[in-house]
C-alpha positions in Angstrom: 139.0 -42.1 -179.6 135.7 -40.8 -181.1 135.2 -37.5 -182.3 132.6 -36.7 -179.7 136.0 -37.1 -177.2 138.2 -35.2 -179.5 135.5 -32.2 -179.7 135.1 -32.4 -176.1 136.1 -29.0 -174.1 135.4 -30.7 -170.8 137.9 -33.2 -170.4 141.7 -33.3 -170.5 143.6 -36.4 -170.6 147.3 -35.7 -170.0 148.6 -39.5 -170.8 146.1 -41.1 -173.4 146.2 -45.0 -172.0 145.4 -47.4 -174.5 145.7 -49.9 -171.9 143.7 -48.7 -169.5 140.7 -50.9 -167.5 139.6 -47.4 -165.4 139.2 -43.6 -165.5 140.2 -41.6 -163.2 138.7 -38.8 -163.0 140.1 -34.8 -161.0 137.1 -31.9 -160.0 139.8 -29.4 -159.2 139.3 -27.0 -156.1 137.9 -23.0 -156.4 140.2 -21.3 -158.5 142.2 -24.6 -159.4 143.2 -26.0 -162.8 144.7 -28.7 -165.1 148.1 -27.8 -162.9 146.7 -29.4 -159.8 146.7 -32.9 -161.2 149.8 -32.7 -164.2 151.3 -35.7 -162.8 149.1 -37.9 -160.5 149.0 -40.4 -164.0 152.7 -41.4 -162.5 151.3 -42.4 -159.2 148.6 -44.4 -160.0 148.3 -47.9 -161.3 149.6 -48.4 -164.8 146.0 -49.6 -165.6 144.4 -46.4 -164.9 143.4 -43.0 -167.1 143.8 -40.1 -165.5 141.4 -37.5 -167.1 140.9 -34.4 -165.7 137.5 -32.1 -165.5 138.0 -28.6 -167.3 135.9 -26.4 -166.1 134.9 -22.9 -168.3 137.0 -19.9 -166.9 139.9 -22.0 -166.1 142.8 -22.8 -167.9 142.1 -23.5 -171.6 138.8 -22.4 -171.1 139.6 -19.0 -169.7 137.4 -17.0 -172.6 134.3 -18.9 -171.7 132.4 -17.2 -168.9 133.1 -19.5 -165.5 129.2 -21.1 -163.6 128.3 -19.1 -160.4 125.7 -22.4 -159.6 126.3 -25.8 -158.9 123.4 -27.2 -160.6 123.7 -25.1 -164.1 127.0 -26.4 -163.5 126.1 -29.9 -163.5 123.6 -29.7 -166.4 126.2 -28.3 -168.5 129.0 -31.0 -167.8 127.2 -34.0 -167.4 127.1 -34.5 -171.1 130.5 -34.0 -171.5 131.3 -37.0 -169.5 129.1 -39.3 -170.8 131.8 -40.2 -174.0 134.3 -41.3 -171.5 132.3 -43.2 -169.3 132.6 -46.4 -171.7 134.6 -48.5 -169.2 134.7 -48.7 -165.0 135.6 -45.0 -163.8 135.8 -43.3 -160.6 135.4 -39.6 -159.4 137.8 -37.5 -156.9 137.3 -34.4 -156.4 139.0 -31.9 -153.5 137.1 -28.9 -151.7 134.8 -27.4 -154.0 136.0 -30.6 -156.4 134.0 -33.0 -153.9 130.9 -31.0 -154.2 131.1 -31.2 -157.9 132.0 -35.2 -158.4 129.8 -36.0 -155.6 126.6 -34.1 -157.4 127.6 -35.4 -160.8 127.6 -39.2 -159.1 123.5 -38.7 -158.4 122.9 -37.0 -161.6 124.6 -40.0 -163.4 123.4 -42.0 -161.2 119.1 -40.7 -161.6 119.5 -40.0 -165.5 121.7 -42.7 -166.8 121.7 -45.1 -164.4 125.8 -45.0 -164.3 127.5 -44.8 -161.0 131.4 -44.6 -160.4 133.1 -47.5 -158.7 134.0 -45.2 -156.0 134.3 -41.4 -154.8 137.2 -40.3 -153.6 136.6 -36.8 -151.9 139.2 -34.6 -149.7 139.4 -31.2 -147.7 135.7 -30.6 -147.8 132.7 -31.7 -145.4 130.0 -33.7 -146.6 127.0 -32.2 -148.3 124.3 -32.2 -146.0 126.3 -30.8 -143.0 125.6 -26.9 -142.8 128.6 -24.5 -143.0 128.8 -21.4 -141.0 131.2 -19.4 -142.7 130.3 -16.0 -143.8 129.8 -16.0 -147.8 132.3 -13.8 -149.8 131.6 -14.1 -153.4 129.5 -10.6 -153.2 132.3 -9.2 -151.6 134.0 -6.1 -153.8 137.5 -7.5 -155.4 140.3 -6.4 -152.4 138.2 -7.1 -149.8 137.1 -10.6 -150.9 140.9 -11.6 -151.5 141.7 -10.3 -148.4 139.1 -12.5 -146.8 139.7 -15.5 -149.0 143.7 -15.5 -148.2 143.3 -15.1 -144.7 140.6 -18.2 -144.8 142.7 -20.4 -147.0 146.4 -18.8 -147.3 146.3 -20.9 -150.6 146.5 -17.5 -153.6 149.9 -17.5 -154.8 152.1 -14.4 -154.3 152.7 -14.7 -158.1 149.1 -13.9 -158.6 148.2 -11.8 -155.6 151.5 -9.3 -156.8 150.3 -9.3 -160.6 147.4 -7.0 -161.2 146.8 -8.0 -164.8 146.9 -11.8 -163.8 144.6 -10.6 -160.6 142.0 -9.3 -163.6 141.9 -12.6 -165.3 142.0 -14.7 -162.1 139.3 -12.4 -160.1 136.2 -13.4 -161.8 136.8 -16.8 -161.7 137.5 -17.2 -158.0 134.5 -15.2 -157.5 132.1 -17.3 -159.4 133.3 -20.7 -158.0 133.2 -19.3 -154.5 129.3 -18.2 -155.2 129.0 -21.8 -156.6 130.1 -23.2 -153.0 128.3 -20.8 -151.0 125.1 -20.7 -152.9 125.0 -24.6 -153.4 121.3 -25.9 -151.8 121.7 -29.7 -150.4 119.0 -32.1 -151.4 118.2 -34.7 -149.6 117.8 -38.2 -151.6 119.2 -42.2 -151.5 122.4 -42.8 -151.0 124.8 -43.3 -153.7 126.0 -47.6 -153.8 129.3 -46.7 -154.5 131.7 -46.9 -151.7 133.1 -43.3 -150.6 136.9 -42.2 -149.2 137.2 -39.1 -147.6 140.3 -37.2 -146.5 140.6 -34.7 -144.5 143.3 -32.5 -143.0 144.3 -32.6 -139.7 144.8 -28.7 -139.2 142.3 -27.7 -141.6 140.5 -24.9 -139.8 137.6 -24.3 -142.2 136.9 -28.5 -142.2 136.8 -30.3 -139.2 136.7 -34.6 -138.5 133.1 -34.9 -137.8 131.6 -32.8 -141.0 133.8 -35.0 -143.3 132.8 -38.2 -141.5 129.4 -37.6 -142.3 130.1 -38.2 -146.3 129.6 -41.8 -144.4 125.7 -40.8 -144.9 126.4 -40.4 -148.5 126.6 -44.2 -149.6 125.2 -47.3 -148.7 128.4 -48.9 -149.8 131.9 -49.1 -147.4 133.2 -45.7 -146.0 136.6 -45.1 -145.3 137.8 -42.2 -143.5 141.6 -40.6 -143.4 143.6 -37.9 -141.6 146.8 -36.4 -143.0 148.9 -33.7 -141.5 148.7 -30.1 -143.4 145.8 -27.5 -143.8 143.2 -27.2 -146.2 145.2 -27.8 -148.9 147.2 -30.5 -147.5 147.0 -32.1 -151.5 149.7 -29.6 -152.3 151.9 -31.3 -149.7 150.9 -34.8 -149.0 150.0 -35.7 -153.1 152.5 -38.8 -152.5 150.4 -40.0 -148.9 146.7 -39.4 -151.0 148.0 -41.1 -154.5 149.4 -44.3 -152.2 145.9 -44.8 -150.5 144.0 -44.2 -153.4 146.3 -46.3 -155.5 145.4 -49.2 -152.7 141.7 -48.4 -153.5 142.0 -48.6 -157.0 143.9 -51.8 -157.2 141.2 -53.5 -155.1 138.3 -52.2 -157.0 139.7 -53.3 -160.7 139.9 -57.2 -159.1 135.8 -56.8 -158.3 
């Protein structure tokens, strides 16, 4: 490993794979961290390097002050994946995750002519398809939670019972929430790569038609999946996503 990797605050790698012929690489959801992903390295091919995107604010990173915009977003973490993209990778990302993988894709793609095999994105409609939810992030504290847990139902008890953690975890919730309901949509080429999307059959904020438009997104194969649960149907169905990505991945390390 070089010690641009070793330096790097943007990346975690929970199983360093010697072996390994692709990345794999996790945008976590608003408010998510390095917990979301611990073990998906034991459901993927044996081949594959599972290296998850730190963002500041979040877990290790929690004295760094977390991005309120997609785009300063971006800019900053770019460069911190270009050391690991020295051998095939490919980007998944969930909810707010998609957004972020699927902007990183075209920046790679413009600046550095580097493109992931594929995009695996889940639990969030595609980017050009308007959302008509009322934004929160300028909400005061209570009332925003209030809003964002009867939305999503997704803040742990654990958190919403503990003021201190609720102190440390506000600001960061806040400022990724801003980040998705600030985020502009540009319009430009389609990305080659071939895209999966997965939704959630009950999700109430995402329905089937804004996540089949991510077909728009690539001029490569689209794939589209349902699986029962809500929004965050990867807390409950990691085994029915890892098995259908896994499928993916084993046909796109024999191209």
């Amino acid at each position: 490993m070089t010690a641009t990797k070793e330096l790097n605050t943007w990346i975690f790698s929970p199983k360093l794979n010697t072996k390994a012929k692709l990345r794999f690489f996790c945008f976590p959801y608003a408010g998510g961290g390095t917990s979301l992903f611990r073990d998906w390295v034991n459901g993927l091919p044996s081949d594959v390097e599972v290296c998850q995107v730190l963002l500041p604010g979040h877990d290790t990173r929690i004295k760094e002050k977390p991005f309120s915009h997609l785009i300063t977003l971006i800019e900053a973490m770019v460069p911190g994946l270009l050391p690991y993209l020295d051998m095939p990778f490919v980007f998944y990302g969930h909810s707010m995750g998609a957004l972020l993988c699927f902007e990183a894709a075209r920046r790679l793609s413009k600046q550095h002519n580097l493109e992931p095999r594929h995009l695996f994105v889940s639990g969030s409609r595609a980017p050009q398809t308007p959302c008509f939810l009322k934004p929160t992030h300028h909400l005061p504290g209570n009332l925003f939670i209030d809003e964002i847990n009867k939305r999503y139902k997704a803040i742990p008890k654990e958190i919403l019972n503990n003021q201190e953690i609720m102190q440390l975890f506000l600001p960061v919730l806040k400022a990724d929430f801003s980040i998705i309901e600030t985020y502009e949509y540009t319009p430009d080429l389609p990305l080659n790569c071939s895209i999966s999307a997965f939704g959630g059959l009950q999700d109430e904020m995402v329905n089937i038609e804004d996540i089949a438009a991510w077909q728009d997104q690539t001029s490569g194969r689209f794939t589209l999946q349902m699986i029962e649960g809500e929004h965050f149907f990867i807390n409950h169905k990691k085994q029915e996503i890892l098995k259908a990505i896994s499928e993916q991945l084993v046909e796109t390390l024999t191209i």
